[in-house]
C-alpha positions in Angstrom: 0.0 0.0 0.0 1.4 3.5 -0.9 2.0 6.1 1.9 -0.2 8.9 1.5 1.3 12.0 0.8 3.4 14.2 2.6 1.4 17.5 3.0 3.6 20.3 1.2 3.5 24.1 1.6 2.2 26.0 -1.7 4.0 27.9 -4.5 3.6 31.3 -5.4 4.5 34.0 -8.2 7.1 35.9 -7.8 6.2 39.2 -9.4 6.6 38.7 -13.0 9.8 37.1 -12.6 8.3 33.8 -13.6 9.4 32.0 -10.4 7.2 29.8 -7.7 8.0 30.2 -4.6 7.3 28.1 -2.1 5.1 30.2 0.6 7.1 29.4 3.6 11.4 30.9 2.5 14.5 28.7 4.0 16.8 31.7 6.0 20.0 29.8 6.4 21.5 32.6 8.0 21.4 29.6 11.3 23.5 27.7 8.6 26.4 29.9 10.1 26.2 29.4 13.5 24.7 33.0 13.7 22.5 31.6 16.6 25.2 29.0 18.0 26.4 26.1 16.4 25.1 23.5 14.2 26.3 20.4 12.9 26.5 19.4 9.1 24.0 16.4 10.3 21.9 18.8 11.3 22.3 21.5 8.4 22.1 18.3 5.8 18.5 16.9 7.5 16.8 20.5 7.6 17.5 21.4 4.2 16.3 18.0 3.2 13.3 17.8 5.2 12.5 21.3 4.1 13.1 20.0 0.3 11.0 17.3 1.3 8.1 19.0 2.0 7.5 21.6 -0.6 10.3 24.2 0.5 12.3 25.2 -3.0 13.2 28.5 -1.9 16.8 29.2 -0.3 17.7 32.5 1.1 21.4 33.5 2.4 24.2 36.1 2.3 28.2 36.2 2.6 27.6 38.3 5.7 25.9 35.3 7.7 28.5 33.9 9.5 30.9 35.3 7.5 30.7 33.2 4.4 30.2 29.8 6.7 26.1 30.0 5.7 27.2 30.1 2.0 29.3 27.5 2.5 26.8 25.3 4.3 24.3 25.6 2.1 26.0 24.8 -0.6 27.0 21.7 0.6 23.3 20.8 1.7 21.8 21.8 -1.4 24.4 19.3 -3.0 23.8 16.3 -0.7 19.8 16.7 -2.2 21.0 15.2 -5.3 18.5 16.4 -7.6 18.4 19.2 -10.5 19.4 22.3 -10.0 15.7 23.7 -11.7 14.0 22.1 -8.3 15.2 25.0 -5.9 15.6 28.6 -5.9 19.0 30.3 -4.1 19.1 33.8 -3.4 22.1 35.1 -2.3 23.2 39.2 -1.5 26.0 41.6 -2.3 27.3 44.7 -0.4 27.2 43.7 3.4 30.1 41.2 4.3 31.5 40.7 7.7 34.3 43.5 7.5 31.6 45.8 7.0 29.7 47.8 3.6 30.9 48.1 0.2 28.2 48.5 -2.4 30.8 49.5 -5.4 30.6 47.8 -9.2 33.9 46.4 -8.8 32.9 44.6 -5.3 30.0 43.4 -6.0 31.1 41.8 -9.1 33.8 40.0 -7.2 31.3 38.8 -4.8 29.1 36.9 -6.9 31.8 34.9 -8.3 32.9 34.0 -4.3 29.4 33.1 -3.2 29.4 31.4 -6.5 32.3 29.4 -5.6 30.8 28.4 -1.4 27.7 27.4 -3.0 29.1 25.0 -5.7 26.4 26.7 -8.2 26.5 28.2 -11.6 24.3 30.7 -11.1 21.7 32.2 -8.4 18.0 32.7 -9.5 18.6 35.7 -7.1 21.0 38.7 -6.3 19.8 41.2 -3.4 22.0 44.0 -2.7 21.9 43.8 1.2 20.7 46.7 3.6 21.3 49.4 1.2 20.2 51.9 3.9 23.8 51.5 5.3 25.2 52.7 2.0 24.2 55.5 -0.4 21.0 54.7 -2.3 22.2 56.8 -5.0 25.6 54.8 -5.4 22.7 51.4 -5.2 20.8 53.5 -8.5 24.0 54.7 -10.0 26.2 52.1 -9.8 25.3 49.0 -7.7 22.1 48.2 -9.9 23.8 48.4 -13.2 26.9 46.3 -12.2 24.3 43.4 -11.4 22.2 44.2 -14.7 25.7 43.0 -16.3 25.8 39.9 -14.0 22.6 39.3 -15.2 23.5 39.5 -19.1 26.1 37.1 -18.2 23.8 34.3 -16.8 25.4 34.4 -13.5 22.5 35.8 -11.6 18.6 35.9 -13.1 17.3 37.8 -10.9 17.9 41.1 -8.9 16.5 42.7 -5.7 17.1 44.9 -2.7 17.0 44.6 1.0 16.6 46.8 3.7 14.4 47.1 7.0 13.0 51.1 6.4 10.3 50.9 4.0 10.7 53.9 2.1 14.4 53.0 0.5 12.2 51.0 -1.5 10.5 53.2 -3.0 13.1 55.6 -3.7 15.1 53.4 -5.5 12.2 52.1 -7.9 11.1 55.5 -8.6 14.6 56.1 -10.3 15.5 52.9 -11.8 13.7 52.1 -15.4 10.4 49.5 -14.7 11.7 46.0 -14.7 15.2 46.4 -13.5 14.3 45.3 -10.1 12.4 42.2 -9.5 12.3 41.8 -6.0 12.2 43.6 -2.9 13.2 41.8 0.2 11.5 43.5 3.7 12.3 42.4 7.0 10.1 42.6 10.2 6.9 44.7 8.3 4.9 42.4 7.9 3.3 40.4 11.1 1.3 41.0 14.1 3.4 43.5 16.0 4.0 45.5 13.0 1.9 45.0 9.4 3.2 48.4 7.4 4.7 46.7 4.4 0.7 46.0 3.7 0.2 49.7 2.6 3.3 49.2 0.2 2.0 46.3 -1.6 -0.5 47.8 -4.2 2.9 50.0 -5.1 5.2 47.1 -5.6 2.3 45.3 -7.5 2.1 48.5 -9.7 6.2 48.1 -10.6 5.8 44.3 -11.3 8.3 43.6 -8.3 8.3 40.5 -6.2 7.9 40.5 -2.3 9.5 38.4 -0.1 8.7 38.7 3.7 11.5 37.5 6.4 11.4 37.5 9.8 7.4 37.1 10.9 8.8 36.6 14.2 9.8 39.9 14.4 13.2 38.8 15.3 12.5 37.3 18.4 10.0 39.1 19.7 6.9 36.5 18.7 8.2 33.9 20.9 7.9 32.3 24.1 11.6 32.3 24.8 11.4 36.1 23.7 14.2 38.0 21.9 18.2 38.2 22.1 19.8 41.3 24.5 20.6 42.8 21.8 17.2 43.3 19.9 16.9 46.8 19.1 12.8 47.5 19.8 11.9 49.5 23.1 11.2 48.4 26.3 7.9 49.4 25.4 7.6 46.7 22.1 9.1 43.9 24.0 6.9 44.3 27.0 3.9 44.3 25.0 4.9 41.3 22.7 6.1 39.4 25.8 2.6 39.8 27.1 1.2 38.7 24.1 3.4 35.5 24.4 2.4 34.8 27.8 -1.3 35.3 27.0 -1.1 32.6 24.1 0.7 30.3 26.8 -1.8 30.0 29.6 -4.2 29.4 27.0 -2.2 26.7 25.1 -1.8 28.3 22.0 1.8 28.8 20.5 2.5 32.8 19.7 5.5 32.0 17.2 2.6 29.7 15.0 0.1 32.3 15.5 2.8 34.9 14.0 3.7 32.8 11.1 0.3 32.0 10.1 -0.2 35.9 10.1 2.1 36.4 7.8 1.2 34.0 5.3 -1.8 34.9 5.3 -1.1 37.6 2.7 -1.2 35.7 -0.8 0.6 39.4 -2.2 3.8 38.4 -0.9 5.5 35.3 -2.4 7.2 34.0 0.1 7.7 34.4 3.8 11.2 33.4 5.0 12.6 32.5 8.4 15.5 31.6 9.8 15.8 27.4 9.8 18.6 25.0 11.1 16.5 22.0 12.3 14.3 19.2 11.4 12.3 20.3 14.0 11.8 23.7 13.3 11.5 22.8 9.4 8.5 20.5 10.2 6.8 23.2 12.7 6.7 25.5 9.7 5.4 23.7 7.6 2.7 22.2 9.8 1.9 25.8 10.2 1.6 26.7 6.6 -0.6 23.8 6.0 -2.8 24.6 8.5 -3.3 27.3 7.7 -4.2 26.3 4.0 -6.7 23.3 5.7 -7.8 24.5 8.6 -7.7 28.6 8.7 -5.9 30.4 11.8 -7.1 30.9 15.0 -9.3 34.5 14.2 -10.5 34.7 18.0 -6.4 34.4 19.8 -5.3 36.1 17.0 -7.7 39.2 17.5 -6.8 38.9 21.5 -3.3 39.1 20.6 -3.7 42.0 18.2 -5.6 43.9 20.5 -2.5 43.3 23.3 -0.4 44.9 20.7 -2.4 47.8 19.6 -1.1 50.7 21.2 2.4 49.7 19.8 1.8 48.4 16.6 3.9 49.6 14.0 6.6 50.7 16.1 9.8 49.8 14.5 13.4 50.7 15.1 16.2 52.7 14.1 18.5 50.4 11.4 21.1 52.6 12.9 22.5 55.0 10.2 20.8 57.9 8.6 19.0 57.5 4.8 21.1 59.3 1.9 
């Protein structure tokens, strides 16, 4: 008799880039022992259990562990063993672990190393990385073309920009030609605490561009364990999400599931990535996603919760440097 089927999270456009992306993103930022060690064992089974069930979308950077998530990656991505066509790598240019350089000449040399880790010809994906640290007229000016040519050279298919203040976003777009960027990634706008990217949507929609969501968590603050020391959000933000947490715990409901769900929810963007380096955590995600798609989220916690984080929703944080 056949075992039935493993349930799988669902694919979704990626602007007009022509991609399908699977809904829940693999960070592999843990891949470099960003948030302690892990073990190649452990790396290998993740990224094959995520494979596994429906997960075809891989997100990292040479700044994650300086170089070691690259690396680590592309050694799990090899162990799969299948086609290269089956999964999509995104890697980014600009922020390494000496610090920012956003110039042609460096960013062409990075592709080539990330390249080199990941044991791949090319990456579907290119995202310059937290181009608020750097001068987003040197990203227009410079930056952006130099990829175009990576592009015409079949190294990379695809390029995008990352950043955590929403409007870099749209100052780049509105001074590059249509279609030159395909994807924007955005970190920590889009989930219960905080949902502002939602009011930037229709605008990305309008310019064809992807969206790819990461951290729903909110970097720590949606779960029980609550975030690292350093997490930059106010006393004010963690006190209200730690609230939250504990409200979901007496009641046996799981905040960081509520959270995720949250920001799935939103079929406008593609793909919502977090940070992954265990079977464990691979399978929670999942089960999350597919409930979601089966079963529908918890409306009544998730309107109790919402209503614990009212009076600081939205509240984000300083990424630390001025905008050009």
């Amino acid at each position: 008799m056949a075992l039935p089927a493993l349930p799988k999270v669902e694919l979704r456009e990626l602007g007009n880039t022509g991609l399908k992306l699977s809904s829940v993103g693999f960070g592999a930022s843990p891949l470099g022992n960003v948030f302690g060690p892990v073990s190649d064992d452990e790396a290998i089974g993740s990224v094959r259990e995520a494979f596994r069930r429906g997960i075809n979308f891989f997100d990292t950077s040479p700044f994650y562990g300086g170089t070691l998530s690259e690396k680590v990656l592309g050694k799990t991505l090899k162990a799969l063993g299948v086609p290269r066509s089956e999964y999509i790598v995104a890697t980014k240019c600009g922020r390494y672990a000496d610090g920012f350089d956003f110039s042609a000449n460096r960013v062409t040399k990075s592709i080539d190393e990330s390249l080199e880790r990941l044991q791949l010809d090319y990456v579907d994906i290119l995202q310059c990385h937290d181009i608020e640290f750097g001068s987003l007229d040197q990203i227009i000016n410079e930056t952006i073309p130099a990829l175009k040519k990576l592009k015409e050279a079949g190294k990379i298919r695809f390029i995008g920009i990352t950043g955590l203040p929403l409007g870099i976003f749209t100052y780049v777009l509105d001074r590059v030609p249509p279609g030159t960027v395909d994807v924007v990634l955005s970190y920590c706008h889009y989930g219960i605490n905080d949902s502002a990217l939602e009011d930037l949507l229709p605008y990305l929609k309008s310019k064809g561009v992807g969206v790819i969501s990461a951290s729903p968590l909110a970097m720590g603050l949606l779960t029980e364990s609550g975030p690292p020391e350093w997490h930059p959000a106010s006393a004010e933000l963690k006190s209200a999400c730690q609230a939250a947490a504990v409200y979901c715990k007496e009641r046996g409901k799981n905040i960081s599931k509520l959270a995720m769900q949250y920001s799935l929810s939103n079929k406008d963007i593609s793909s919502v990535l977090v940070g992954m380096n265990s079977i464990k955590q691979v399978e929670e995600n999942v089960a999350a996603a597919v409930e979601l798609e089966t079963v529908g989220k918890d409306e009544k916690t998730l309107a109790e919760v919402e209503a614990i984080l009212k009076p600081v929703k939205n509240q984000t944080w300083s990424s630390g440097i001025q905008q050009s």
